[in-house]
C-alpha positions in Angstrom: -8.3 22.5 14.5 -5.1 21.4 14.0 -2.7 20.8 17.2 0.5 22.9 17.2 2.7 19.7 16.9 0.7 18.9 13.5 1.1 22.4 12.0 5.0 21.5 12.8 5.2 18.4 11.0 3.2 20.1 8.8 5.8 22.4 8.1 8.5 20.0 8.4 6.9 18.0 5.7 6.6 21.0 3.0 10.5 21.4 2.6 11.4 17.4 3.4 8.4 15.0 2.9 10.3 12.1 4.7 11.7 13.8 7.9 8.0 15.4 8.1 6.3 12.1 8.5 8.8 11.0 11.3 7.0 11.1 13.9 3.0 11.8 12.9 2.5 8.3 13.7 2.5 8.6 17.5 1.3 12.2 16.9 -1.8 10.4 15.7 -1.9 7.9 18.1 -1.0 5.1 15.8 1.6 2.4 16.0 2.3 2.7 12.7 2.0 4.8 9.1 1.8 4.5 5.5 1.5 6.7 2.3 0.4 4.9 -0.9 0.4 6.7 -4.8 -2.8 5.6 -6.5 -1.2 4.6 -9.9 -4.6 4.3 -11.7 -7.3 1.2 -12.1 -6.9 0.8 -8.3 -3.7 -0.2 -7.7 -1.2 1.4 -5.4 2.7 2.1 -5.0 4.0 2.5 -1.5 5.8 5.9 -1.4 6.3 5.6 2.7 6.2 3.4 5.8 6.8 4.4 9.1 7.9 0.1 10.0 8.0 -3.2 8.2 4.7 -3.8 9.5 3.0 -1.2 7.8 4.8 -2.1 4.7 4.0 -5.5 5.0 0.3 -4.8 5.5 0.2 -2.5 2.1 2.3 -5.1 0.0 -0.9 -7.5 1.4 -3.4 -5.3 0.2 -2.0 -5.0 -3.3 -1.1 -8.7 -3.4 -5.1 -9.4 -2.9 -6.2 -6.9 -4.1 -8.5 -5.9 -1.3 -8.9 -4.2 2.1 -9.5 -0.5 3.6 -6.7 1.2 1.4 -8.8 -0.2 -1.8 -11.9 0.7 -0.5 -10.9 4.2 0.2 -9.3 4.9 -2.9 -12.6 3.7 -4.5 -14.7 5.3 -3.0 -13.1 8.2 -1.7 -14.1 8.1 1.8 -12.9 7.3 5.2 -12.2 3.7 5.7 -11.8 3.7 9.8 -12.0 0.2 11.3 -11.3 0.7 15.0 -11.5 -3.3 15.9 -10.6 -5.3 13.0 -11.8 -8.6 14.8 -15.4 -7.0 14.8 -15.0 -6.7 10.8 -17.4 -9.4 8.7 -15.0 -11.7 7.1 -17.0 -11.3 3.9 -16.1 -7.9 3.8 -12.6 -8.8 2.9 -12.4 -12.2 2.6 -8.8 -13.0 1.8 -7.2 -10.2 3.8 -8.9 -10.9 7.6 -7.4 -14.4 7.6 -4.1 -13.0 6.0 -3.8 -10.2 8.4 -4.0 -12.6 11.9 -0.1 -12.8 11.4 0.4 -9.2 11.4 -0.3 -7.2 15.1 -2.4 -4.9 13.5 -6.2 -4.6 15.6 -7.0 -1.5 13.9 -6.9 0.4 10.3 -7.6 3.7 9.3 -7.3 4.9 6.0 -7.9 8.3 4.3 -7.9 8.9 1.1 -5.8 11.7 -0.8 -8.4 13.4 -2.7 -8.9 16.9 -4.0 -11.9 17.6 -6.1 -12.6 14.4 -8.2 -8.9 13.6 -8.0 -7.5 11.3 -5.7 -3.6 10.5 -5.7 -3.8 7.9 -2.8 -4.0 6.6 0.8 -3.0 7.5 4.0 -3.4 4.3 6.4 -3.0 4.2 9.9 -2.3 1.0 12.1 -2.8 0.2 15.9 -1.8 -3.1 17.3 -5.0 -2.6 19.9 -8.7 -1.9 19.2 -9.8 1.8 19.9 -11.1 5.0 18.0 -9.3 8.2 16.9 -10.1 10.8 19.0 -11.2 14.2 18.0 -7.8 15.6 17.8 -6.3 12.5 16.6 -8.9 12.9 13.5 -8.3 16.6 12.8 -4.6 16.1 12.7 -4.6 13.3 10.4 -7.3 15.4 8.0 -5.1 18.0 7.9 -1.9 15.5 7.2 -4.3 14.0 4.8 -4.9 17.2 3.2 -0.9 18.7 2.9 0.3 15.1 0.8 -2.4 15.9 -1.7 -1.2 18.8 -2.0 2.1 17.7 -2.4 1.5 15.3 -4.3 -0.8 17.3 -6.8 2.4 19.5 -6.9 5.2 17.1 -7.0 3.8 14.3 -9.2 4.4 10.9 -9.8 8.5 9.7 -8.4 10.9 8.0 -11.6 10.3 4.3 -11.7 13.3 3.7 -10.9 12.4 4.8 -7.1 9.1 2.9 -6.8 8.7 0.8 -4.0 7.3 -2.1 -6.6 9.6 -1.1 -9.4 9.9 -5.3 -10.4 6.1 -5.5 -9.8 5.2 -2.9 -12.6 8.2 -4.6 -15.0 6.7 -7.9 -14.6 3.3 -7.0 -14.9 4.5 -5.6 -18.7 6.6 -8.9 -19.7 3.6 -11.0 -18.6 1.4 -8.6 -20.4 3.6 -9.7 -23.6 4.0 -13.1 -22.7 0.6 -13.9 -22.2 -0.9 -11.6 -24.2 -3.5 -10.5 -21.7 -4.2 -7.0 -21.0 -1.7 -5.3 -17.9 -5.0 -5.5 -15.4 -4.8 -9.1 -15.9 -1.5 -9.8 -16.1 -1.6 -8.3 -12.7 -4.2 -10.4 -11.3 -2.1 -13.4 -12.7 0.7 -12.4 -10.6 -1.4 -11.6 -7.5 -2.8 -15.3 -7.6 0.5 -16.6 -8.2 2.1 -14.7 -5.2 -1.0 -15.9 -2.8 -1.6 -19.4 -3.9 1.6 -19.9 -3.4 2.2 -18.0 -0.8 4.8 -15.5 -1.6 5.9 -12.0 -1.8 4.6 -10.5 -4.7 7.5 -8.5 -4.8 10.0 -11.5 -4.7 7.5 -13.1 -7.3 8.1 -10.2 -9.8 11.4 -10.5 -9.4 11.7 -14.3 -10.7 9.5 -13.2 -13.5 11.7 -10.4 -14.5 14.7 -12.3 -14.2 12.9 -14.7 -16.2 13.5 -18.0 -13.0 9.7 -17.8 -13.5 7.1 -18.0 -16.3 3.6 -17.8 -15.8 1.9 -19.6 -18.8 2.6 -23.4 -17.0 0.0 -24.8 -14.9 1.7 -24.4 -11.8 5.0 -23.0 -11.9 7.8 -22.6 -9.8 10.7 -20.6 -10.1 14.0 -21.6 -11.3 16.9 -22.1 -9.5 19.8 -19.6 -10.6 21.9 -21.1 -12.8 25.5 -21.6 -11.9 28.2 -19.3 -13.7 31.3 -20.6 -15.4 34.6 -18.6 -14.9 
């Protein structure tokens, strides 16, 4: 059952999604909260973060491609790590080490699903170890639950408002450029932004402004150019 703060945000969040998610962080007993779009072929696009922490922590999970958000939009199930030391480094092998510079102990991710559809992820972040409780976990169900909806209902946001606008922009002049397919052009700029460990947002960015190409053997952006008056 949902607790009458919930049902609040609840209704808060049906006539103004962002002033409804103020808050449901600490109503769920997290430090910090994030809602991802599932954009097809696994990858995601930040829609909302409650801190730069938790946007941090999804831009790593899209730069590597892996971690709970992944696995949960995969599979479609729960993804609820309560003590991210105890998790096996296999697991996810190049987010654990990236992670240790984050304060993030545990993860929780739901996944937006209706039916056979899912739309995307709802994490959850503590900076210490520890479970949801019982009320903690119906509340965040039931938040789970309303952005589907809403979601369902409101579809995808202009590109123009996306989080990783340059990502998706890049990933299309690289797809030219190279002449690889868009998954792959992706996965080109993901191991250019973690090899050389970068952004992959600011990485885009050289790559749209064309400071960056992509088909050297390691290359490295371009300095601006001075302008002449």
């Amino acid at each position: 059952m949902l607790s009458p703060e919930m049902n609040d945000k609840l209704r808060a969040l049906h006539s103004d999604a962002g002033s409804g998610l103020d808050g449901c962080a600490a109503l769920l007993g997290m430090d910090h909260l994030v809602v991802s779009l599932s954009l097809g072929d696994q990858v995601t696009e930040q829609l909302w973060s409650s801190s730069r922490i938790s946007a941090d922590f999804e831009d790593l999970q899209f730069t590597l491609g892996e971690g709970p958000g992944p696995d949960a939009l995969r599979t479609r199930r729960l993804v609820l790590e309560h003590d991210v030391a105890a998790v096996d480094a296999e697991r996810w092998p190049a987010l654990i080490p990236a992670m240790s510079r984050l304060p993030i102990q545990a993860v929780f991710c739901l996944p937006l699903s209706l039916g056979g559809i899912t739309v995307g992820v709802l994490t959850g972040l503590r900076a210490s170890p520890g479970h949801m409780s019982g009320q903690e976990t119906d509340d965040a169900l039931g938040l789970a639950a309303a952005l589907t909806l809403q979601l369902l209902c409101d579809g995808r946001p202009p590109e123009d408002e996306l989080h990783r606008a340059a990502v998706h922009q890049a990933t299309g002049m690289l797809s030219v450029q190279l002449a690889l397919p868009l998954s792959e052009a992706l996965l080109r700029l993901r191991a250019y932004a973690y090899s050389h460990d970068r952004s992959i947002v600011e990485a885009a960015e050289d790559v749209v402004s064309r400071r960056l190409r992509l088909d050297d053997d390691d290359p490295e952006p371009e300095s601006p150019k001075e302008t002449r008056g």
